[in-house]
Each structure stands twice: as structure tokens, then as C-alpha cells.
N, C-alpha and C positions, 0 to 999 in steps of 0.2 A: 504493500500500500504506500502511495507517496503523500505522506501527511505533510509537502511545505516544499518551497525552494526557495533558494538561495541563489541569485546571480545578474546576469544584466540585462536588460529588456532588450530587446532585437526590433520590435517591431509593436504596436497598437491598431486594433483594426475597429471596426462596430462594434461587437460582441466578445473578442478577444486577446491575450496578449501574449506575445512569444517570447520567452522568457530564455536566453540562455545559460545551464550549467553546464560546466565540465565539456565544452564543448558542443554539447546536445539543447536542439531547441525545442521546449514544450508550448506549445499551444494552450494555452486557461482560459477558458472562459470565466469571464468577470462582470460586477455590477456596475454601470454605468460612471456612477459616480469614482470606483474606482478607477476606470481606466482613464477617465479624463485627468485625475492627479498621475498618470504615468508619462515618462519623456523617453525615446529613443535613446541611449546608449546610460541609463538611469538605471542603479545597484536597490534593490530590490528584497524583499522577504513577503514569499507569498503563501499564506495556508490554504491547502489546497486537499479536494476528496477526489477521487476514481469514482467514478457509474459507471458501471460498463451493465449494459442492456445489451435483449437481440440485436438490434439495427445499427448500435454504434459504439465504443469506447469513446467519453471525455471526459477531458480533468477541470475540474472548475477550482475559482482560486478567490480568496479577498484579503484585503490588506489588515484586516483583524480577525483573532482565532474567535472572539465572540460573534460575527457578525457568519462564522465557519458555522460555530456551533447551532443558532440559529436557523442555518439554511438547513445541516444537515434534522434539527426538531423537527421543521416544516414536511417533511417529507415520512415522520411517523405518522401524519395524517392521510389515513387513505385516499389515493385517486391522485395526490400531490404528487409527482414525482421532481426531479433536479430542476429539468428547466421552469416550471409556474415557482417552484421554491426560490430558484435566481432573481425570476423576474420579479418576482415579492422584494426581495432583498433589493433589490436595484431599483424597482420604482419609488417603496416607502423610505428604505434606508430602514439598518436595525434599531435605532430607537423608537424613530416613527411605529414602525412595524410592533415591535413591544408594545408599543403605549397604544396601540389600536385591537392587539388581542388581550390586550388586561380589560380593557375600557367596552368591549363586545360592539365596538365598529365594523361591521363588516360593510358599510359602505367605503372605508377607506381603503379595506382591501380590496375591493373591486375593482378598485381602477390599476390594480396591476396585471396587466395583458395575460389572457389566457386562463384568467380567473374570474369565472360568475359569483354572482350572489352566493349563489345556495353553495358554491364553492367555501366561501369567506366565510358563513354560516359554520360549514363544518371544521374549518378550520381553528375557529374560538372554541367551539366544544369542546373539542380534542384537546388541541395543548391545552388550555387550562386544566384539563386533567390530567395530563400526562405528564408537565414540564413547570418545572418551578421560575414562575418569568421573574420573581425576586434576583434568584441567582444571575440568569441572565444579563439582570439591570446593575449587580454589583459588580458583571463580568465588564461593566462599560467603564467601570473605575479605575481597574486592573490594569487594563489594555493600553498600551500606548500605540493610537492610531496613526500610521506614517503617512497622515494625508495633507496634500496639497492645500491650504486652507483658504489661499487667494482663488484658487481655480473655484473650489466649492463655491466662493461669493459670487464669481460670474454666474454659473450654472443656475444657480438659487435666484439669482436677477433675472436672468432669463427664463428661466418657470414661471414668477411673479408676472413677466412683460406675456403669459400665454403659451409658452415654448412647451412642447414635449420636453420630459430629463433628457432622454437618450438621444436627442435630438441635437438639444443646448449642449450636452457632453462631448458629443462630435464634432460640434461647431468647433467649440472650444477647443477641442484637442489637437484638429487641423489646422486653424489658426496658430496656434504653439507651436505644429510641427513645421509650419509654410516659415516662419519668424525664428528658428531653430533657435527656440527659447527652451535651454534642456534645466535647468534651472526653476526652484520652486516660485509662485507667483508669491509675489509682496503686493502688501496693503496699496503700496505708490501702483504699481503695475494694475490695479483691478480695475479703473476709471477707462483706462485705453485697451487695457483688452474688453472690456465689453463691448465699449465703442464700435473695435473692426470687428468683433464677431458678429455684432448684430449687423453692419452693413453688410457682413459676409452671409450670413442668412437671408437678409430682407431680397440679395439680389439672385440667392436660390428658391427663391418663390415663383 
């Protein structure tokens, strides 16, 4: 089982990032929000699970082992498998995501793709009985999240301005990579990267 890697990003696509160690490139699929804090030739630590199903073997990955543990809970709930579990984690984000299965929102969970209602329904029944979201919320104390925090502002600007996340994530990450800005974003950086990203979006419309 590979519970984690260690090494230097190769590459960021939509939905995944290629990570290499020891020579070898891993493919992870990741939550939006992480991939958008990742840069081209940027040193790395990724926890990560194996699914391997009939149709496919892949390794999914995020930059904190709470936000792992999380995905991998979601998927004690019948019918959930890896990918609605990701897209949970990558739409709401793990707090979010907590504070909407303590709280019996399942409208919040519905708006992450590939998940109905009566989906999000089952999914509050379950882990509340299944999974201590306490523990969870203590694991978000624990954790030190290696995330980008100026990229997170743009991204969260552009949801507020209407954007899809993974939409505003890609913006954002292609603009970073077109300005080969491999360096974390600062407070001063967040005014003008919004700026180009949004002209770069408004004239992909």
C-alpha cells in the first residue's frame, strides 16, 4: 500500500498531479483546492490511498492526512465510492465538509458533483454513527497544512464573484504556471493575481 510520497511535482493537470520519487512518476489524483497550491518543479509531501476497482487502478492524494482520513470515512458509507468521496473533499473542503455532516446539511453536500440528495441524506446517517467527527475536528489542530494561502484567497474570490472551485483552481493555476510563478503566493501578490485570472477567465467565456 503506498500511504504518502515524498518528492517533486512534475506536472498539475484538472484533476491530477504527477509527483516524482526516486525517479518514478505517480499520477494522484487530488482536491481542487489542493492542486491549485501546487507549482511545477515544487518539493512536496502527499498522503495518499490505492483503489484499485475492476475498471481501473488510482492513487488519490491531499496535502493533509486529516483531510486522507476523511475521504477515506466517506467511503464507509454505502454506494460512496473514491471518486463522489474526492469530489466531497474538493468541493466543500474538510472543515466545511465536517461542519455540514455534524450540522445534518445535506443541502451543502449536494452541491458536490455526483452526489444527490438522498445521497447526502445517507451520508449524515452513517458517519454520525460510524465516525467520531470530534476526533476528526481535533485532527485539524494536529495537522500542519502545507497550503498555499494567497492562492486559497484568489480561489475563494472567485467562488464569491460566481466561479465554479475547480474552475477558479485552474484559472489560477494556469495563470501561475503561464507567469512561472513557482513560489508560494503573498498577501502583496493576491490583488494582481486575481486581476489576470479573472481577465483570463472573462475572455474564456
Amino acid at each position: 500500500m503506498i500511504a504518502s510520497l515524498n518528492g517533486t511535482i512534475a506536472a498539475v493537470t484538472k484533476d491530477a498531479a504527477i509527483i516524482e520519487v526516486g525517479g518514478v512518476g505517480y499520477e494522484v489524483r487530488m482536491p481542487s483546492s489542493d492542486l491549485a497550491a501546487m507549482h511545477i518543479g515544487q518539493k512536496t509531501t502527499v498522503f495518499t490511498r490505492l483503489a484499485v476497482s475492476q475498471d481501473a487502478i488510482a492513487l488519490y492524494g491531499f496535502l493533509s492526512k486529516m483531510a486522507k482520513d476523511l475521504f477515506l470515512s466517506l467511503q464507509k458509507v454505502s454506494g460512496i465510492g473514491p471518486k463522489v468521496a474526492l469530489s466531497l473533499v474538493s468541493t466543500l473542503g474538510p472543515t466545511q465538509l465536517m461542519s455540514a455532516v455534524a450540522n445534518g446539511d445535506a443541502a451543502a453536500l449536494s452541491k458536490a458533483p455526483g452526489l444527490g440528495k438522498k445521497g447526502a441524506q445517507k451520508i449524515i446517517l452513517e458517519l454520525k454513527g460510524s465516525i467520531n467527527l470530534s476526533e476528526l475536528e481535533d485532527g485539524t489542530q494536529a495537522v500542519e497544512e502545507p497550503k498555499d494561502s494567497g492562492t486559497e484567497q484568489v480561489v475563494e474570490a472567485l467562488v464569491s464573484l460566481g466561479w465554479q472551485q475547480r474552475d477558479a483552481a485552474q484559472a489560477v493555476r494556469q495563470v501561475l504556471q503561464s507567469e512561472h510563478h513557482e513560489g508560494p503566493v503573498t498577501s502583496q501578490d493576491v490583488p494582481q493575481l486575481l486581476k489576470t485570472t479573472l481577465a483570463s477567465m472573462d475572455r474564456g467565456r
